[in-house]
N, C-alpha and C positions, 0 to 999 in steps of 0.2 A: 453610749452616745455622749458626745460632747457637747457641754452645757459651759455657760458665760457666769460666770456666780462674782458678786462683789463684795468686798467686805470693807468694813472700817477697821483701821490699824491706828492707835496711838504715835503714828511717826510725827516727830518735830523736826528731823534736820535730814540730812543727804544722808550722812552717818545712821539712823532708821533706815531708810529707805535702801541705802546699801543692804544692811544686814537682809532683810526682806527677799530681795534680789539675790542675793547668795545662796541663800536658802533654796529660795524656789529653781536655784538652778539646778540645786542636786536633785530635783524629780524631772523625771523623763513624763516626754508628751503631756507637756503642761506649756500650754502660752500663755502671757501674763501683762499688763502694763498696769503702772506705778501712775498715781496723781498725789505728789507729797502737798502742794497746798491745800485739797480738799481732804487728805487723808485716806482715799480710797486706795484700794489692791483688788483689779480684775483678775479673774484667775478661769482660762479657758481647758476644761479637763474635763477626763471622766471618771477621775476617784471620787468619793463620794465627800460632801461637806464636810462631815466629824475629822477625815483626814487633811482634809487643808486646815481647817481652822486649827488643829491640835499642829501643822505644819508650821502656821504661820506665827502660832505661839511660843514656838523655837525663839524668835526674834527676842522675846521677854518684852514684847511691848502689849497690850488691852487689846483682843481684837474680837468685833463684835460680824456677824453674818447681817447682810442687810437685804440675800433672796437672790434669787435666779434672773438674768437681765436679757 
């Protein structure tokens, strides 16, 4: 089942937010949008949290799980 999960990411510039995005491109059946001013990363999937977050930490930026939306 596909679940809406947000998380907060340490991105400060475009250049964050890039990397992020690149990232998450290389996982299939994942829809995603980026908020760089508030810092957030929705992420629409059905792999399980510990795989995105361990995903999203590819970027090398803090990223904290903020729950199912």
């Amino acid at each position: 089942m596909t679940q809406k999960h947000e998380f907060e990411v340490a991105m400060t510039c475009e250049g964050c937010s890039g990397a992020v995005t690149r990232i998450l491109n290389k996982l299939e059946d994942v829809k995603f949008e980026i908020d760089l001013p508030n810092r957030l990363v929705w992420i629409e999937s059905d792999r399980d949290v510990a795989f995105l977050t361990d995903t999203l930490k590819k970027c090398g930026k803090e990223v904290k799980y903020n729950g199912a939306k």
